[in-house]
Residue, then its C-alpha position, 0 to 999 in steps of 0.5 A: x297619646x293623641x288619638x287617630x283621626x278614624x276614632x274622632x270620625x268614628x265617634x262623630x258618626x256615632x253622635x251624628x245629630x248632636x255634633x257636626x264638623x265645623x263651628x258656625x252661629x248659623x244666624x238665620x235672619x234678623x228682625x231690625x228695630x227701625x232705630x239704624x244706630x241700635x241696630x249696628x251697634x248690636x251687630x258690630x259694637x261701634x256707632x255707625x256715624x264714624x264708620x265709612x260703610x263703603x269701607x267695611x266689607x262686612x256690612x249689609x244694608x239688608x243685615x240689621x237688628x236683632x238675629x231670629x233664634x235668640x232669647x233676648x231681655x228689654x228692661x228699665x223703669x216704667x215708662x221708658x218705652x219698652x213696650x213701645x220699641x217691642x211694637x216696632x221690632x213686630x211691626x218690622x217682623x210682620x213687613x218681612x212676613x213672619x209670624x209674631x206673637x204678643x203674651x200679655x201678662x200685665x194686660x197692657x197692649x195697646x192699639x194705638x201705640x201698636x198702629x203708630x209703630x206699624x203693628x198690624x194687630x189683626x195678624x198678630x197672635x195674641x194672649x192676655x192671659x185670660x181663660x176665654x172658656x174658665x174666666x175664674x182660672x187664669x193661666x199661670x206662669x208654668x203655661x207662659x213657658x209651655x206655650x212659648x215651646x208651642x209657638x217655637x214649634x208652630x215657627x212663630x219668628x218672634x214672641x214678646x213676653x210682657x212682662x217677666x214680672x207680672x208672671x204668677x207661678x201656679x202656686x202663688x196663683x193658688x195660694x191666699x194672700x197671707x201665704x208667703x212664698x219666696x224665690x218660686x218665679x225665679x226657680x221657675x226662670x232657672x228651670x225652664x229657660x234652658x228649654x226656651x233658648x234651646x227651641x228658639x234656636x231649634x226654629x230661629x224664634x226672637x223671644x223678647x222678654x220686657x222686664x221691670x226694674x226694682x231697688x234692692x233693699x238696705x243695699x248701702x254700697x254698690x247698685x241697688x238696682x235688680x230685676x224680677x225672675x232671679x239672675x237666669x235670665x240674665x246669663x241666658x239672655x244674648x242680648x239685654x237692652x236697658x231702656x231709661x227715660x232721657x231727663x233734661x229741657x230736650x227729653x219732650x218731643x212737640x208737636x203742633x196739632x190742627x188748632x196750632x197747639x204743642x201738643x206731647x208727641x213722644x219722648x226721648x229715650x236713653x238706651x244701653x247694652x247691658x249684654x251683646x254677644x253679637x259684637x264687642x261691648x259698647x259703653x256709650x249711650x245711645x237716645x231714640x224717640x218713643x212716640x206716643x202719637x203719629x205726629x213725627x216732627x223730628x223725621x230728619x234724624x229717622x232720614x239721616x239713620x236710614x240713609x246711612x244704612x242705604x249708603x246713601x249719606x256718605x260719612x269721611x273724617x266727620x263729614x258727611x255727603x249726599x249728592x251735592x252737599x257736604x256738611x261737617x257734623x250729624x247734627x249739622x247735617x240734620x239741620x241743613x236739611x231742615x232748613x233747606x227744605x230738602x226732605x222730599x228730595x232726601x226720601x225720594x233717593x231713600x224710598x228707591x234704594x230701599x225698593x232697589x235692596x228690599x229693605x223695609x222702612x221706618x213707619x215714620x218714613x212710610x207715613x211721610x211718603x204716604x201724606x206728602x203722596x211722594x211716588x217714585x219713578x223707575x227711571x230704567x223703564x222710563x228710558x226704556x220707554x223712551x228708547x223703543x219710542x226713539x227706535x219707533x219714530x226713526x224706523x218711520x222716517x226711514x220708511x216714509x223717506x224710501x217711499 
């Protein structure tokens, strides 16, 4: 016998806190990573190159990147530019004005690589690891997680981890060197992941967790690749972005320097979703540029991605428009405004849109803008002023003709 609706109100007002009618993700925000192709994919699971953006309602320029209140994991082989894209996920966060914190377990952070991808390292919270008051006693992994709550609670909006497996459970870290211990970091993740992923949602916190890629031994059939910290990290995670390093002709990206030299700039880079729980799997591979120096001579893609998050780059049946031109094709297109020499144009239309919807832009983009001193004029107050200048000189001819 089903049971009346004054029983189920009953027993909801009796659990008020824990429950509430109606069923919502309640995503409060997203952190973009600057790369406009990941970020659609990961909100709706198909490329945006063949979506008309103007037809789908459910699209906003504004609404890009990873959602705040999730726990998330960046993996690969080393080298493959993980570090690199959490740099660019934090120097966006801290454009929007939040809060972002950096755990640095493998001591790696660098200055450099942060500044390139916008980081602004002065504001950002930062731990290596080190005991500043008791050098001898390093922390261990049971306080990483401990801390990771804290910061949840302070209302830091993003928290990178680097990495998952240089994490030193206490035991280890006490033990000596010829002391065997097996499976304590996984235990560890098991235990303590539940928690993390409960606070991050509680006060919408982006944990990040970069971890390593390993090879299982004796595995004779299927994968043998794994990752450090057991298979909890994988079941909590909403998101897992795998990251490999692009081989072939075309996988170095140059660039030449002051004396005219190629000089390596950067690196392509093959990314797939393992896990999205934000849109329908998405199989194909998607490459973004890791740059190791702030010389970007492949601006064109980064244009062509930021104008069809603006709408500005318009796609139908495979072909794409802006302003004027029509060129069939992405890698036409890219290619007709390099050899046109149509960027400045093309960044003028993109840095107003961005200005116009409050979007923040790629720190290619922003470093374009600043060494090729492009300004944008507000083209309203422009015609404003010269209105009220019209209205001025007719009001005196009519005053000088009736004297």
């Amino acid at each position: 016998m089903a049971k009346s609706k004054d029983s189920i109100d009953l027993a909801i007002s009796h659990l008020k806190g824990f429950v509430r009618m109606g069923a919502s993700a309640n995503i409060k925000g997203l952190v973009p990573t600057g790369h406009f192709d990941l970020d659609f994919v990961i909100q709706n699971g198909v490329k945006p190159e063949s979506v008309n953006l103007d037809a789908l309602d459910s699209y906003d320029p504004t609404a890009v990147g990873i959602p705040r209140g999730k726990v998330v994991e960046f993996f690969g082989e080393e080298g493959s530019g993980k570090s690199s894209l959490c740099y660019r996920l934090v120097g966006n966060a801290q454009k929007m004005g939040l809060a972002c914190a950096w755990i640095d377990t493998e001591q790696s952070y660098s200055d450099s690589l942060a500044i390139i991808n916008g980081v602004d390292s002065d504001k950002l919270i930062y731990s290596d690891m080190v005991n500043v008051e008791k050098p001898d006693e390093p922390f261990y992994a049971e306080q990483v997680f401990d801390a990771i709550i804290e910061l949840c609670k302070a209302g830091v909006a993003v928290i990178i981890v680097d990495s998952v497996a240089n994490l030193v459970p206490r035991a280890r870290m006490e033990a000596s060197a010829e002391d065997i211990k097996i499976g304590l970091l996984a235990r560890l993740m098991s235990e303590n992941l539940g928690k993390v992923t409960n606070y991050a949602k509680a006060h919408d916190t982006l944990v990040v967790f970069i971890n390593q890629l390993r090879e299982k031994i004796g595995v004779l059939f299927g994968s043998p690749e794994t990752t450090p910290g057991g298979r909890s990290l994988k079941h909590n995670a909403s998101l897992r972005v795998r990251i490999s390093k692009k081989g072939g002709k075309d996988a170095d990206i140059y660039a030449a320097n002051e004396n005219g030299e190629n000089i390596l700039v950067g690196r392509r880079a093959i990314v797939r979703l393992s896990k999205n729980r934000f849109a329908k799997p998405f199989s194909d591979a998607l490459e973004i540029p890791i740059y190791y120096e702030s010389y970007f001579p492949d601006i064109e893609e980064i244009m062509f991605g930021v104008g069809r998050q603006l709408k500005l780059i318009k796609v139908y049946k495979g072909s794409f428009s802006w302003n004027d031109i029509k060129i069939d094709g992405k890698k036409n297109f890219i290619e007709h405004i390099k050899y046109n020499a149509l960027q400045k144009s093309l960044v003028a239309d993109i840095v107003k849109e961005a200005e116009l919807q409050s979007i923040i832009l790629p720190p290619e983009i922003a470093k374009y803008v600043a060494d090729n001193n492009i300004t944008i004029v507000n083209e309203d107050a422009d015609n404003v002023g010269k209105a009220e200048e019209n209205e001025k000189e007719t009001t005196r001819r009519r005053k000088a003709k009736n004297s």
